[in-house]
C-alpha positions in Angstrom: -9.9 -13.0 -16.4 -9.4 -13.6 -12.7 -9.3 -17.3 -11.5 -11.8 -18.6 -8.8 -10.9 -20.8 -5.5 -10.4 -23.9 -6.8 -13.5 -26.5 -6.7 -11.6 -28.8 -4.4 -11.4 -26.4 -2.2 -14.8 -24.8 -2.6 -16.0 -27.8 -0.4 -17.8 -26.6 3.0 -16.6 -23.5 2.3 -19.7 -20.4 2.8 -18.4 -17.5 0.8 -21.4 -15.4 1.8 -25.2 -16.2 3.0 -27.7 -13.7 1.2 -28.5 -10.1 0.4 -31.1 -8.3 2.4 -33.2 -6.1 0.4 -30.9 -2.6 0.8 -28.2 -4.8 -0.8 -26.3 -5.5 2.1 -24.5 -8.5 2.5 -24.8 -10.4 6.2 -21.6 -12.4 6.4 -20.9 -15.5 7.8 -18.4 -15.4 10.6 -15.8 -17.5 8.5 -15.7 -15.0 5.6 -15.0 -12.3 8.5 -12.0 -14.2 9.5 -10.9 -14.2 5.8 -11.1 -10.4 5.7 -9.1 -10.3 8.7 -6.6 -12.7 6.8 -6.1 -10.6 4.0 -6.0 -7.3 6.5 -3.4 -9.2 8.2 -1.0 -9.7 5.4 0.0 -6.1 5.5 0.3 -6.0 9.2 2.8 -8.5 10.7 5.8 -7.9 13.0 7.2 -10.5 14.7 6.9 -10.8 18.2 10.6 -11.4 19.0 12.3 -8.9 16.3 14.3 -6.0 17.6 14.2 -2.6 15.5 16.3 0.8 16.4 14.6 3.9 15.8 16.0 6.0 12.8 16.4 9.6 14.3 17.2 12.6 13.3 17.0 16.0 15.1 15.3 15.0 18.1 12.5 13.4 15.3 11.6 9.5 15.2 11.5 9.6 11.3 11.4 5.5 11.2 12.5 2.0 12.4 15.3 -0.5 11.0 16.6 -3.9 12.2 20.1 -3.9 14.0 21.8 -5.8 11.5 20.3 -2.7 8.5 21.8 -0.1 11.2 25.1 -1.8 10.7 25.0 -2.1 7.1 24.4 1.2 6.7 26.8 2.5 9.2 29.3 0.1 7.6 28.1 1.3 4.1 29.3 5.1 5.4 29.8 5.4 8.5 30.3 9.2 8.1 26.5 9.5 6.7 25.1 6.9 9.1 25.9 6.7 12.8 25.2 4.9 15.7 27.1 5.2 19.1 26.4 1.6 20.5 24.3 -1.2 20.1 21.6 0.8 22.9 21.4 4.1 20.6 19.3 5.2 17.9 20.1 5.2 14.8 20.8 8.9 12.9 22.8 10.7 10.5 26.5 11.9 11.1 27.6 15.4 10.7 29.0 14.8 7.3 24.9 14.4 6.2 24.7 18.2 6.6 21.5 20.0 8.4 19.7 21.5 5.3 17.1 18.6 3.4 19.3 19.7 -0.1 22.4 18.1 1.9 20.7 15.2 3.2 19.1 14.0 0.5 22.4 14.4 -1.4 24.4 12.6 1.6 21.6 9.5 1.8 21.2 9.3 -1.9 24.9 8.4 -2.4 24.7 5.6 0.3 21.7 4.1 -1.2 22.8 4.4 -4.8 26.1 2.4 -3.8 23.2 -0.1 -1.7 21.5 -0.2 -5.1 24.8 -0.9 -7.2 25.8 -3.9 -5.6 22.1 -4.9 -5.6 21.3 -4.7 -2.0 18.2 -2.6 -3.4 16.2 -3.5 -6.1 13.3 -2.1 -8.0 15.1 1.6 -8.6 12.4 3.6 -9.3 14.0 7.1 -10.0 10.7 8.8 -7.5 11.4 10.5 -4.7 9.3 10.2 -1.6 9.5 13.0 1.4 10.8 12.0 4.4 9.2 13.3 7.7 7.3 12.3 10.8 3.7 12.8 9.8 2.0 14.5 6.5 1.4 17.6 7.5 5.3 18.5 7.5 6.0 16.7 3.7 5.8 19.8 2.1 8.8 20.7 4.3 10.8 17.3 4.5 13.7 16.4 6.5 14.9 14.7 3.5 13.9 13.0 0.6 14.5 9.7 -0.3 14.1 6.9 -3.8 10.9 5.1 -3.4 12.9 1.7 -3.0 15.0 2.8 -0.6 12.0 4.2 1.6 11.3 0.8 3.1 15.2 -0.1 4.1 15.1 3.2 6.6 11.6 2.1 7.8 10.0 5.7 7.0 6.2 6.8 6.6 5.5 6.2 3.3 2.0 7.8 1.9 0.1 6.6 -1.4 -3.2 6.9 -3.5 -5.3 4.0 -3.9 -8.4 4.5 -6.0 -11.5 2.3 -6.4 -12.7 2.3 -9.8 -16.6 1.7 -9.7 -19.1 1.6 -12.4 -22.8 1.0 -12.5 -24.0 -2.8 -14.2 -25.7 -2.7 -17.7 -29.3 -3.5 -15.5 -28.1 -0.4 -13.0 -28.7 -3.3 -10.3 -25.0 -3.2 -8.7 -22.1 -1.5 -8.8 -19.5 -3.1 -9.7 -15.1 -2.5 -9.0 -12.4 -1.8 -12.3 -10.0 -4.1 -11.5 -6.2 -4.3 -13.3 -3.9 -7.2 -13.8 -0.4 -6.1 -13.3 2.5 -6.6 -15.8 4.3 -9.6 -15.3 7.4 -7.6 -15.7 6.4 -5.3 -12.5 9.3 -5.5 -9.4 7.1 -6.5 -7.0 3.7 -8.4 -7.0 4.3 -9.3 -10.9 1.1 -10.6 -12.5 -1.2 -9.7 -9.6 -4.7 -8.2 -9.9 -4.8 -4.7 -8.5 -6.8 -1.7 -7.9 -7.7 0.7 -11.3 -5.6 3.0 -10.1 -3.1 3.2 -7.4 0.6 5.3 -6.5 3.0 6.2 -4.1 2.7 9.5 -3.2 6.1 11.3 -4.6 7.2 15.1 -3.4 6.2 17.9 -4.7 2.5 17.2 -5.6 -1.0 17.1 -3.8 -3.0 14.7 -3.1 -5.5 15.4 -6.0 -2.9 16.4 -8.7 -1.7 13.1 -8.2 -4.9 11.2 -8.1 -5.4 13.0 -11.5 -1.8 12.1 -12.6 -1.8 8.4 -12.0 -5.2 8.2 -13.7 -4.1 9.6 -16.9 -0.6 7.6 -16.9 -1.9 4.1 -15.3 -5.7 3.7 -16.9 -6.0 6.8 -19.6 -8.6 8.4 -17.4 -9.0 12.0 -18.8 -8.9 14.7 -15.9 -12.1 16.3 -16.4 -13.6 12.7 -16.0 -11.6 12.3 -13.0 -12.0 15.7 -11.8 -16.5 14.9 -12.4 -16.2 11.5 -10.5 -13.7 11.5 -8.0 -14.3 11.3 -3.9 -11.5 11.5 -1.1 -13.5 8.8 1.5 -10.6 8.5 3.8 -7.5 6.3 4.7 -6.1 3.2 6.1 -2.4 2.6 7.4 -0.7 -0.6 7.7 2.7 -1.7 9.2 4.8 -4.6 8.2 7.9 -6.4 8.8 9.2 -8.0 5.3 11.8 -7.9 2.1 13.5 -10.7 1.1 16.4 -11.2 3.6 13.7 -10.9 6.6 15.2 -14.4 7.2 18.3 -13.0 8.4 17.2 -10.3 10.0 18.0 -7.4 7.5 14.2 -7.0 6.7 12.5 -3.8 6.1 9.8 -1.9 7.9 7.1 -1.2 5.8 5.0 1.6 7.5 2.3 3.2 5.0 -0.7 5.7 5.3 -3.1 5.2 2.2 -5.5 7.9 1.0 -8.6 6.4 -0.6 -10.5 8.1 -3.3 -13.9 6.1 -5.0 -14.1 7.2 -8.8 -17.4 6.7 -9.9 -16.9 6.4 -14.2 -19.3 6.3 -17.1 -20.9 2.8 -18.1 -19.0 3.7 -22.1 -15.6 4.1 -20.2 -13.1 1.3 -20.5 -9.8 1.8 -18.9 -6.0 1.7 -21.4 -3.5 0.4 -20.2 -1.3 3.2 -21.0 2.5 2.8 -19.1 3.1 -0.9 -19.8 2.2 -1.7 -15.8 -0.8 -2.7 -16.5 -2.1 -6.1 -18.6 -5.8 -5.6 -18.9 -8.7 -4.0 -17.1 -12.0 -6.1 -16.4 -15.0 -5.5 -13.7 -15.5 -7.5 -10.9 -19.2 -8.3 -9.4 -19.1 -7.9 -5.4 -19.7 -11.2 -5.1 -16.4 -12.1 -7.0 -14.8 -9.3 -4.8 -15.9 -11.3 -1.7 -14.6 -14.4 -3.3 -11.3 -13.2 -3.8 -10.7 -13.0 0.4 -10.3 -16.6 1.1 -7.0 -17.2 1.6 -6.8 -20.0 -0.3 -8.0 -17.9 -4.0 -5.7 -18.7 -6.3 -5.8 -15.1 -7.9 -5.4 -12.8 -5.2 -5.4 -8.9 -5.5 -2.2 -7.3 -4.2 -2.2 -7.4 -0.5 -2.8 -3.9 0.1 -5.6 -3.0 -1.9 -7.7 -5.5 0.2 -7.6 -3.1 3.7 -9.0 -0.2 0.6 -11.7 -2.6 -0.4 -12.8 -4.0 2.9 -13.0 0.0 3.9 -15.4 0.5 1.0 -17.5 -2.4 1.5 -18.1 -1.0 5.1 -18.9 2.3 3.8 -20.9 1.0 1.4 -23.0 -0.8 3.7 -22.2 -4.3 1.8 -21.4 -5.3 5.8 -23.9 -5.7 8.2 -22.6 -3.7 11.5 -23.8 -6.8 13.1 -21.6 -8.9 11.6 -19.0 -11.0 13.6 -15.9 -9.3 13.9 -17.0 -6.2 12.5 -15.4 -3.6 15.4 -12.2 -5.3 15.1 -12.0 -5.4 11.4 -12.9 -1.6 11.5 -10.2 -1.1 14.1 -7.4 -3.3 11.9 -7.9 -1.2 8.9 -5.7 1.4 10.4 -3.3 -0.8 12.2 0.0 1.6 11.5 1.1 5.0 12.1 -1.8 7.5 11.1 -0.5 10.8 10.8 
């Protein structure tokens, strides 16, 4: 089960006033400000970094830090090029002009990145590279999933919230997983039911359908019965473990969110050793987890897909504090 703040720090602390009749919650301004806190761990770029834009054929396809340009560049500088310290960043002749080529020419440069151990968390998935969804189906190039990040390219997921109605049918309450401890990133953290990146090759809703089986043994006709696209967020970071000095990674990500209402008899398996255990949490324990000093935290980006469907919900009084701006954080990155 999922810890709770800490009673010494539970002191003058308001996690929430009341519910008004329809079920809503009215916030007080300080829980506001810890939704904002937990939008705002996905969405921080220092003031004073510099990033070169990563072009190719005329298209902005991402961002990386000077000192990733040179790596790269340094790493092959027939793949990667950049004329001066002013230019953009691109890909040399050598890369070829057809998506086959490039892939093919960018894969070798980040498999010799990943070999020396410059990358970490291989994932063997490839992601599409291009400068908004509706051209992934025709990518510039595609790309591993853990390289994605280093070239600072759109990168597009599924992120499903897994709801179920109480025994008294009095709330709904949110599946929530606990991540293996042996995961790359965010080991041991709890996480949504469900939740992908979104590889080439498949749509939206084939994947939705294919994560649910692999990740929580949802069968598709129950997924196919309960699921509901309800929209996106986006959110743009600056991060990696040598953001210290200055070889960083752009993470810029578009979301698609899909509510899965499921049976009160259905209990998630964990079924592709990612996941620990599956347990529900109340809304109340949801609204717990966003002060920032929970001991337990969710993974940082399924809070923006929470917050979105408490809004929609109508758990949030419009009225609330803060309300607009958290609305407008929620898609803080690229949305397209």
């Amino acid at each position: 089960m999922a810890r709770k703040v800490p009673s010494h720090q539970q002191v003058n602390v308001r996690v929430y006033s009341s519910f008004d009749k329809h079920n809503n919650i009215w916030y007080e301004p300080s829980l506001m400000d810890h939704m904002l806190f937990r939008i705002n761990e996905c969405n921080h770029i220092p003031h004073d970094i510099n990033l070169v834009d990563f072009v190719v054929d005329g298209e902005k396809l991402g961002t990386v830090t000077p000192k990733v340009a040179e790596r790269l560049c340094n790493t092959s500088p027939s793949i990667f090029k950049r004329a001066d310290s002013d230019s953009n960043l691109t890909l040399g002749k050598s890369a070829g002009s057809t998506p086959e080529s490039r892939t093919k020419a960018v894969a070798s440069v980040m498999e010799e990145l990943r070999d020396s151990g410059y990358i970490t968390g291989w994932r063997d998935e490839l992601y599409p590279v291009a400068n908004n969804f509706d051209q992934v189906t025709s990518p510039v190039f595609l790309i591993e999933r853990a390289a994605a990040s280093l070239l600072g390219v759109l990168e597009y997921g599924v992120h499903i919230n897994g709801l179920v109605m109480s025994e008294d049918n009095k709330e709904v309450k949110m599946w929530m997983a606990r991540r293996s401890k042996t995961k790359s990133k965010f080991p041991s953290f709890l996480d949504h039911i469900v939740a992908g990146g979104q590889p080439a090759g498949l749509s939206l809703i084939d994947n939705v359908i294919k994560e649910c089986e692999e990740e929580a043994g949802i069968p598709e006709q129950l997924t196919k019965r309960g699921i509901k696209p309800v929209g996106v967020i986006s959110y743009e970071n600056y991060g990696g473990r040598l953001k210290d000095e200055g070889e960083g990674v752009m993470s810029r990500v578009v979301l698609f969110c899909f509510d899965l209402m499921l049976p009160k008899d259905f209990v998630p398996s964990a079924n592709d050793g990612e996941v620990e255990n599956f347990f529900t949490w109340s809304l109340h324990e949801i609204a717990q987890s966003m002060h920032p000093q929970y001991d337990d935290p969710i993974k940082p980006n399924c809070y923006p897909v929470i917050i979105d469907w408490m809004l929609r919900e109508g758990h949030i009084s419009p009225d609330s504090p803060k309300y607009l701006e958290i609305v407008r954080r929620l898609r803080s990155g690229p949305c397209c």
